[in-house]
C-alpha positions in Angstrom: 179.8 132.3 44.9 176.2 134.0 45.2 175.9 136.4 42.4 174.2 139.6 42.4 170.8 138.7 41.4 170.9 135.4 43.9 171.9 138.1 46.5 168.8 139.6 45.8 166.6 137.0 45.0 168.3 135.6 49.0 166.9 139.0 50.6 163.1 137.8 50.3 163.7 134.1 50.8 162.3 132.2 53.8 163.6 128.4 54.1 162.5 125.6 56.2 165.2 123.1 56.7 166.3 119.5 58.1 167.7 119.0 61.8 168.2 120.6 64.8 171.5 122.4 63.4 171.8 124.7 60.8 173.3 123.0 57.6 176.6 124.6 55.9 174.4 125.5 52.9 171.7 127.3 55.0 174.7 129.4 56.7 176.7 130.2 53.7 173.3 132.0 52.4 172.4 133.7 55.5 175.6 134.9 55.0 175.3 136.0 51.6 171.8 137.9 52.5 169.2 135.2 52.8 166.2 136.6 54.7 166.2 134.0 57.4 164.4 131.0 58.3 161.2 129.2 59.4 161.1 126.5 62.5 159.3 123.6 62.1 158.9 120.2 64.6 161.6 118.7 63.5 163.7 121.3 64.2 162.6 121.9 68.0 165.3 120.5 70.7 166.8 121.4 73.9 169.7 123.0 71.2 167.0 125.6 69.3 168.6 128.7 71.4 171.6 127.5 70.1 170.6 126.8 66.7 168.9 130.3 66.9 172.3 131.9 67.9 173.6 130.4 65.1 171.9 131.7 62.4 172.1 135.0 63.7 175.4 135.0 64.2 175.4 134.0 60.4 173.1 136.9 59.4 172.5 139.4 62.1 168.9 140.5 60.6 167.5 136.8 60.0 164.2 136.9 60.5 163.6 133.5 62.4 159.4 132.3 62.4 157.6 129.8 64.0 154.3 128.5 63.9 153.3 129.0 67.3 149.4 129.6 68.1 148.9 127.7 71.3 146.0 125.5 71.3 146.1 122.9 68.4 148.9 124.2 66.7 152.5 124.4 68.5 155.9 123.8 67.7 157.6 124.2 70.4 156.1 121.7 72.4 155.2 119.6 69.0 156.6 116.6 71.0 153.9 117.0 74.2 151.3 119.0 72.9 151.1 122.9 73.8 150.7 124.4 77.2 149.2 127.4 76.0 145.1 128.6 75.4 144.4 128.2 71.6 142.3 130.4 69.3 138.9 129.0 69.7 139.1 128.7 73.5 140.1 132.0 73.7 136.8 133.1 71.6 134.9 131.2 73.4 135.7 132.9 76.9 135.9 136.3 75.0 138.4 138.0 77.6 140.0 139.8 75.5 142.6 140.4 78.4 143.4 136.7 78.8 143.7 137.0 75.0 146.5 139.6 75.3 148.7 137.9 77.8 148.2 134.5 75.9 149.5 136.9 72.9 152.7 138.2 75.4 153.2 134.3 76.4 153.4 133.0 72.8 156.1 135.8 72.4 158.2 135.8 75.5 158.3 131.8 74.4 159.3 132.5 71.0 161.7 134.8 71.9 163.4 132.5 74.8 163.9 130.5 71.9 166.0 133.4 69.9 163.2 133.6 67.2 161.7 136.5 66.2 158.2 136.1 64.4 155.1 134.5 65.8 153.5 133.0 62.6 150.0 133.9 64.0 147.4 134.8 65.1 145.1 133.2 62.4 141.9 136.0 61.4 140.0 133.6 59.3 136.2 133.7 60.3 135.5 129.9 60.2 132.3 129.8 58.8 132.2 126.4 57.0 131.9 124.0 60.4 133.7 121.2 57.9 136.7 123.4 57.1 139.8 121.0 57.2 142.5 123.2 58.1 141.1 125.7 60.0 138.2 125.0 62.7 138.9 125.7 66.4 142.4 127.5 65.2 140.3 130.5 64.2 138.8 132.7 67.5 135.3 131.5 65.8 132.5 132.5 62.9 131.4 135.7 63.8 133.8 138.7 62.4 133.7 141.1 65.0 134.6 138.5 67.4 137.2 137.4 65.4 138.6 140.9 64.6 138.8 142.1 68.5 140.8 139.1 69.4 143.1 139.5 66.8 143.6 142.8 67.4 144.3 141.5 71.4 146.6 138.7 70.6 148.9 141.3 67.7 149.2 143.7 70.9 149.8 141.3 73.4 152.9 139.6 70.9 153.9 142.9 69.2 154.0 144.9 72.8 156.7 141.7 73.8 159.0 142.6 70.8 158.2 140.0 68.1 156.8 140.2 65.0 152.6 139.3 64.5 151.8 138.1 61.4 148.1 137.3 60.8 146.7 134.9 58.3 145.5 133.6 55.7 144.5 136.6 54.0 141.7 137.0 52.5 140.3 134.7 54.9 140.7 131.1 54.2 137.6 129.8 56.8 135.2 129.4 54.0 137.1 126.9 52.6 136.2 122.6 52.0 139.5 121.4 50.9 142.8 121.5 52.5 145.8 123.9 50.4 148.3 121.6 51.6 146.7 118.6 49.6 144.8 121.0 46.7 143.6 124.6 45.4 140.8 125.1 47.0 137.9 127.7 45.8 135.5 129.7 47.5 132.3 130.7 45.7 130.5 132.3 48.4 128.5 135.8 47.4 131.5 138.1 47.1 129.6 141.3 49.1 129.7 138.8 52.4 132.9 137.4 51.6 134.4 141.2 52.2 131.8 142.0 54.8 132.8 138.9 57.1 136.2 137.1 55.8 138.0 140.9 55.1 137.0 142.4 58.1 139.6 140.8 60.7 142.6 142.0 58.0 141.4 145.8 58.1 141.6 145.4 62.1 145.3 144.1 62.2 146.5 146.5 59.2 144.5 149.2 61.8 146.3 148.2 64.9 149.6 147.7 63.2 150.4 144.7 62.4 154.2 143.6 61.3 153.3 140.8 58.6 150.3 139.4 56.6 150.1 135.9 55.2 148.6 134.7 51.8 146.1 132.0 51.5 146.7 129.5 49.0 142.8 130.2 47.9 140.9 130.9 45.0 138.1 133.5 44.5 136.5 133.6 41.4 135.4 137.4 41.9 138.7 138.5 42.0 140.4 136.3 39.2 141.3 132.4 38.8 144.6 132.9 39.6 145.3 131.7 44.6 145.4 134.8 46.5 149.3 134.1 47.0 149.6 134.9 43.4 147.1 137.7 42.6 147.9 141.4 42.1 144.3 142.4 42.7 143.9 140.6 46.0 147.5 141.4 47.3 146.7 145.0 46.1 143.9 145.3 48.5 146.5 145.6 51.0 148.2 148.2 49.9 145.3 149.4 49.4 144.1 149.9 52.7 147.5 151.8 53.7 149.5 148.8 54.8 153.4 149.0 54.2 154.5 145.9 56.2 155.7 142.7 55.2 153.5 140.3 53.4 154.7 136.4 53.5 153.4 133.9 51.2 152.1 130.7 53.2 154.7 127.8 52.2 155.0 127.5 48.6 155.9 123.8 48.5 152.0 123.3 49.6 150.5 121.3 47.0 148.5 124.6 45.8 151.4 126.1 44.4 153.9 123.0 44.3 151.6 121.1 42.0 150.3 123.6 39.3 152.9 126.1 38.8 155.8 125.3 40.5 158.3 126.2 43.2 160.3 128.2 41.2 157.3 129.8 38.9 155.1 130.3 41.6 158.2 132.4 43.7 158.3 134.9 40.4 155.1 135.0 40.1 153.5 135.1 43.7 156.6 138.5 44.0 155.4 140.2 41.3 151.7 139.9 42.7 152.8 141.9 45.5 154.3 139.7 48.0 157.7 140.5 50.0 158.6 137.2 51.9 158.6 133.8 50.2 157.6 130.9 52.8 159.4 128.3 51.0 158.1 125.5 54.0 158.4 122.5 55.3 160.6 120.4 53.7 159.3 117.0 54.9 155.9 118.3 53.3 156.4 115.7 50.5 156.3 112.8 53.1 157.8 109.7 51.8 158.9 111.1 48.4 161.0 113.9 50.0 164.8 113.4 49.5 167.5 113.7 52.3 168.2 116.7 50.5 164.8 118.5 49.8 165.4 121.4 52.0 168.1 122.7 49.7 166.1 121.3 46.5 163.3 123.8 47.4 165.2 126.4 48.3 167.1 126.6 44.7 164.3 125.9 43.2 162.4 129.0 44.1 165.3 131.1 44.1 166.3 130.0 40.5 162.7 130.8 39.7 162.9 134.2 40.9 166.7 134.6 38.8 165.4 133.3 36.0 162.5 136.2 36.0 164.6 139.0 36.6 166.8 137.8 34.0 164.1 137.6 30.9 162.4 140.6 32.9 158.5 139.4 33.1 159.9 139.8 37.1 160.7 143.3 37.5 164.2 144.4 39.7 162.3 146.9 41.1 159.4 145.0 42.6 162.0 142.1 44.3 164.1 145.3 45.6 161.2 146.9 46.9 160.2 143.5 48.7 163.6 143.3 49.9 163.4 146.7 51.7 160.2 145.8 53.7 161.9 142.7 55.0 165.1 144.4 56.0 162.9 147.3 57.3 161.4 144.5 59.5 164.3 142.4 60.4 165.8 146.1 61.5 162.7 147.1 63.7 163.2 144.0 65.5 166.7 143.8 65.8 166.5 147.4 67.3 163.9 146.2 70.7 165.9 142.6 70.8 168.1 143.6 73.8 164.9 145.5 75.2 163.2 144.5 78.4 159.4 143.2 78.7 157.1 143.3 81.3 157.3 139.4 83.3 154.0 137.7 82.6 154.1 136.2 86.0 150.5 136.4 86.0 149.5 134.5 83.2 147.8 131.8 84.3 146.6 128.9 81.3 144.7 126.8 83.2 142.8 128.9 84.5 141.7 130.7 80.8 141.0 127.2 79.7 138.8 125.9 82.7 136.7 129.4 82.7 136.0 128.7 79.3 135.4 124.2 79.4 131.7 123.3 79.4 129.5 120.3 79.3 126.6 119.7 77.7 124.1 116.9 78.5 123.7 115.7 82.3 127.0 116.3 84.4 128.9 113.1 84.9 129.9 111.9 88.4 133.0 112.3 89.3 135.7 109.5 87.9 138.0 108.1 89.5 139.9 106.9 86.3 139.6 107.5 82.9 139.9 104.8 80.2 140.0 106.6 76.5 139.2 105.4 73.2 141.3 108.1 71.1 138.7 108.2 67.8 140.0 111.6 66.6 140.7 112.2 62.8 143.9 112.0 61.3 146.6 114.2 61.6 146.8 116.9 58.4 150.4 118.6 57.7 149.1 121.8 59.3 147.9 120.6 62.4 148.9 117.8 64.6 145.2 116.4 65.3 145.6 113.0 65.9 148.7 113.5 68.4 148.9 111.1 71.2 149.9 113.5 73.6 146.1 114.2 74.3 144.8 110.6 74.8 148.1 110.7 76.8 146.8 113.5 79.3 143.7 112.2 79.7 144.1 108.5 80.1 147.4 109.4 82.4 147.9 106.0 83.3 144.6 104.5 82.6 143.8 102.3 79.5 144.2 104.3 75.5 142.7 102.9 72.7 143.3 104.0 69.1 140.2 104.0 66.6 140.5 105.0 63.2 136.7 105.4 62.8 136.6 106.0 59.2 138.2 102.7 58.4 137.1 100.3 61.1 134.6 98.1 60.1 131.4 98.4 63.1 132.2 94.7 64.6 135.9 96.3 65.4 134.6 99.1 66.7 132.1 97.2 69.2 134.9 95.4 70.3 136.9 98.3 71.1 133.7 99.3 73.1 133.3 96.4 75.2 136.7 96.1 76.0 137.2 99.3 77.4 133.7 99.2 79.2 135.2 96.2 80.8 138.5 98.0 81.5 138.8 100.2 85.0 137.5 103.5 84.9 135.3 105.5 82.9 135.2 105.1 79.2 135.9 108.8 77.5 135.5 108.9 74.1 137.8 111.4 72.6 136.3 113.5 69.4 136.8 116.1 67.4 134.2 116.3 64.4 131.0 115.6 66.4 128.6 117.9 63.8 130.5 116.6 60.8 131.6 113.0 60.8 128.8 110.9 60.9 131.1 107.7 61.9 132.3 109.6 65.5 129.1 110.8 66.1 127.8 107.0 65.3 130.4 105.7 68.0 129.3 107.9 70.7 125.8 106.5 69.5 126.6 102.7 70.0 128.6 104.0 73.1 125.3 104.9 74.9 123.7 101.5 74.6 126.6 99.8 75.3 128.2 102.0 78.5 125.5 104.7 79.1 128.1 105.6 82.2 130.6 106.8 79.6 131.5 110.4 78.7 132.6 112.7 75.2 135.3 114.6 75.3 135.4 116.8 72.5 138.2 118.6 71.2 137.5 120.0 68.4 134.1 122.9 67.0 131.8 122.9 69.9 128.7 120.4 69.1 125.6 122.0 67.9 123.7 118.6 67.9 123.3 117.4 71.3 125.2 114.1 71.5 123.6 111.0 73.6 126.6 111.3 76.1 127.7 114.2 78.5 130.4 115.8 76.5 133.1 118.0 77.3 133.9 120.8 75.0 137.5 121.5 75.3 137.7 123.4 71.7 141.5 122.0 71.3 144.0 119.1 70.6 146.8 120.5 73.6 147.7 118.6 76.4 146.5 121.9 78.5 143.0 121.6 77.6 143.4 117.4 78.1 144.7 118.3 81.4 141.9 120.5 82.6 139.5 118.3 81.1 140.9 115.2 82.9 140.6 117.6 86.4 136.8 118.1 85.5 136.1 114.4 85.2 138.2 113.7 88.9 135.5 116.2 89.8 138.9 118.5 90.6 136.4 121.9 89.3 133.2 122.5 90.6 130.5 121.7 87.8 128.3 124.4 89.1 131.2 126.6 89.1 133.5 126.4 86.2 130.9 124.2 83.6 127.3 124.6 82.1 124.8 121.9 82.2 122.8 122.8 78.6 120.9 119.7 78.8 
């Protein structure tokens, strides 16, 4: 039986959990208060309506999120790569109407799903071209560019009945190292840091937005302790007049996990300021985590959070005060649930993504089919980057090669080279560091010399170096953006029309 301070400590709680069906421990706390629940991959299957119906049958005012931002980054379509325009594209094409309805799409797709809270858009201002975790899922590195197409995206979700909640406050595109893996720390000059990495935040507290999330960053300025835990940084919020909900990013990130705790940095990151604890994905640990992990982490946070109240360095009031932004949330949305939207029969993702594809370097001749070498990155727990789902669109049934540039000694790679020159079609290299990883940009190198006829596709920051090759700049790892550039290489677009020679 919950007691009275679990009750409360349940009311600003926010799980992940194992399976495609809720767990009898998940439902007995939703129905003894808990907050609600986050979706990951592994919970996505043709049941997830039903799923959804079942935690809100358990707890009518669940708040169920997802971390849905189109472009690199989906869960819904985690299996076959999203369907939907991502961030950088979007900034890229700077329409901030196209920006609005991909905004109303991520929600009417989060909502046929009976969730409630689009865990985006992400304001960071990626400035640092080597960021691992952020790149071509912010709108771009300029702030007022970022700030009007966050501004697009929260109407475009918010207008549809769901919950916006921007992130990674205070801006976590400055950043070298990944918070999944470590803490980083950003020592950039403090006066630009709030002129460029603030400014999106001010524009989504201006234009309303439901939820915030914390970055798992450091900023010596403002204290040693991450942002997720920091009164002063979390304060700046309030600050600025904003009264909604703000969400810790998952607290089982190594960040947090690894220095102080589930259960210390729960206390602690609620009496900084924060109202809804991300608790995460449970299969973050990889290999180590147990059959039972989801529940682990759960108790663990929430006994952190008991324990504080109990010896009082948490105060009651703080936790209730939390609790009462959530349920002032989960009742706002609740209240429009049954409401109708406007049908977004007009929303067109291909098209967005082909007005914004380019090329760089001499246009290629049209193909007539594609053999890819796949020598993309490795996948990171935030974003999917090495899915096969791309190589997949692109290749369609043509050869697909995976190369793990960074291990593969030179001779391998040669090989790889020759044999898919000799192979039918075009050879596309497919890349997504081209500026920053001196190993793809060396492929694409030996590439030329070997098969001058082949092509880059590039899915990742837009190259500022010119590459040897023509290369596609797609600006995301989705099947969508695959597709379209797949259809450019057919010669299905009109180079002159829909892409840009810069040669």
């Amino acid at each position: 039986m919950t007691d009275e301070l679990e009750r409360l400590a349940n009311g600003v709680l926010w799980p992940g959990f194992f399976g495609t069906e809720a767990p009898e421990w998940l439902r007995d706390e939703l129905r003894d208060g808990l907050a609600g629940v986050v979706y990951f991959g592994q919970n996505v299957g043709e049941g997830l309506p039903a799923l959804s119906a079942a935690i809100l049958d358990a707890n009518p005012d669940a708040l169920i999120g997802i971390d849905e931002e189109g472009g690199s980054v989906t869960r819904l379509e985690s299996a076959t790569g999203s369907t939907v325009p991502g961030a950088a594209q979007l900034g890229l094409l700077d329409d901030l109407v196209a920006t609005e309805k991909t905004g109303a799409e991520l929600a009417r797709r989060v909502r046929a799903v009976g969730a409630n809270v689009v865990l985006g858009p992400v304001a960071d201002v990626n400035t640092a071209p080597r960021n691992p975790v952020i790149g071509v899922r912010a709108f771009g590195d300029d702030e007022a560019l970022v700030s009007r197409h966050v501004v697009a995206t929260i109407d475009g979700i918010q207008d549809a009945a769901v919950a916006a909640c921007v992130k990674h406050f205070p801006g976590h595109g400055d950043t070298h190292m990944d918070s999944h893996h470590s803490l980083p720390e950003i020592t950039l000059d403090i006066e630009e840091f709030e002129r460029v990495h603030l400014e999106p935040f001010r524009a989504a507290v201006d234009a309303g937005v439901d939820a915030v999330m914390t970055a798992h960053i450091v900023v010596p300025a403002w204290g040693a302790q991450p942002a997720t835990l920091n009164p002063r940084v979390l304060g700046m919020l309030r600050d600025w007049g904003y009264d909604g909900v703000i969400i810790t990013d998952a607290l089982d990130m190594a960040a947090i996990r690894e220095t102080v705790g589930l259960g210390g940095g729960a206390a602690l990151a609620l009496a900084a300021g924060a109202d809804l604890l991300c608790i995460g994905n449970p299969t973050n640990p990889g290999d180590a985590a147990l059959p039972d992990q989801d529940e682990q982490d759960f108790h663990a946070a929430r006994d952190g959070i008991v324990a504080a109240l109990r010896d009082g360095s948490l105060p009651r009031e703080r936790v209730e005060e939390a609790a009462r932004r959530v349920a002032a949330l989960a009742a706002k949305l609740r209240a429009v649930a049954d409401s109708d939207q406007e049908p977004t029969d007009d929303f067109d993702a291909a098209d967005i993504v082909r007005r914004m594809v380019t090329v760089s370097g001499e246009a290629p001749e049209a193909a007539t089919e594609l053999a890819v070498i796949d020598a993309r990155r490795r996948s990171t727990l935030a974003v999917d980057s090495a899915g096969a789902y791309v190589a997949k669109a692109l290749a369609e049934d043509g050869l697909r090669v995976r190369l793990d540039v960074a291990s593969a000694p030179m001779s391998e790679q040669d090989c790889v080279l020759d044999e898919v020159a000799a192979a039918a079609g075009t050879t596309v290299l497919l890349i997504d560091r081209p500026d920053t990883d001196a190993a793809q940009r060396a492929l694409v190198e030996r590439a030329a010399v070997r098969d001058p006829g082949a092509v880059v596709v590039n899915v990742g920051l837009p190259t500022t170096t010119p590459l040897p090759l023509p290369t596609v700049e797609v600006a995301a790892a989705s099947r969508l953006g695959a597709q379209v550039a797949r259809e450019a290489l057919l010669g299905g677009l009109s180079v002159s029309q829909r892409m840009t020679s810069a040669g």
